[in-house]
N, C-alpha and C positions, 0 to 999 in steps of 0.2 A: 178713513172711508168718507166718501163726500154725500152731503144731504141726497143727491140725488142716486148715488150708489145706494143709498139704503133705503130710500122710497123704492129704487127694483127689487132689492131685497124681499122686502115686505110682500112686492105686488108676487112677485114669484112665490114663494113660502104660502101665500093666501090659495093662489092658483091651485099648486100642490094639495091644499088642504080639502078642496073642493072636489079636487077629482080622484080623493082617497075616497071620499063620502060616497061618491056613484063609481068605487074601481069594477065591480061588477057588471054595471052598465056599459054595454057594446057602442050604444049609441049616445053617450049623453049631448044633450043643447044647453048653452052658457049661453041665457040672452044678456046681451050687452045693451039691451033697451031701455031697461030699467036702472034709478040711482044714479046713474052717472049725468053730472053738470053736463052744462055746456062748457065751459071752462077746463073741462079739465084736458090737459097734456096728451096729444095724442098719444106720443113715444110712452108713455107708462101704460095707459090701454094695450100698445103693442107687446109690452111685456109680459103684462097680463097673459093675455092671446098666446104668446109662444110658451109662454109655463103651461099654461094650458094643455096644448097640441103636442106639447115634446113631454108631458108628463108617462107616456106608456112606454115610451123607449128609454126614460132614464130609471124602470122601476126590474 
């Protein structure tokens, strides 16, 4: 698997871990405001973001 295969890994698996914590929450907000560089990778915030958003249809 390559470094950056497993940085999605990670960012996904986190994602997941976040939206077990509010799965009761109808409405949860992820701000993306906060902690993150400027630096950093768009394309891994986007992974983020879709672990996120496809967390209730993969459950």
């Amino acid at each position: 698997m390559s470094s950056l295969a497993k940085i999605f890994n990670v960012l996904k698996k986190q994602g997941q871990k976040v939206r077990r914590q509010f799965k009761d929450d109808t409405n949860p907000i992820f701000n993306l405001g906060h902690h993150i560089a400027p630096d950093v990778n768009p394309a891994n915030i986007a992974v983020l973001v879709e672990a996120l958003h496809n967390f209730r249809s993969s459950q």
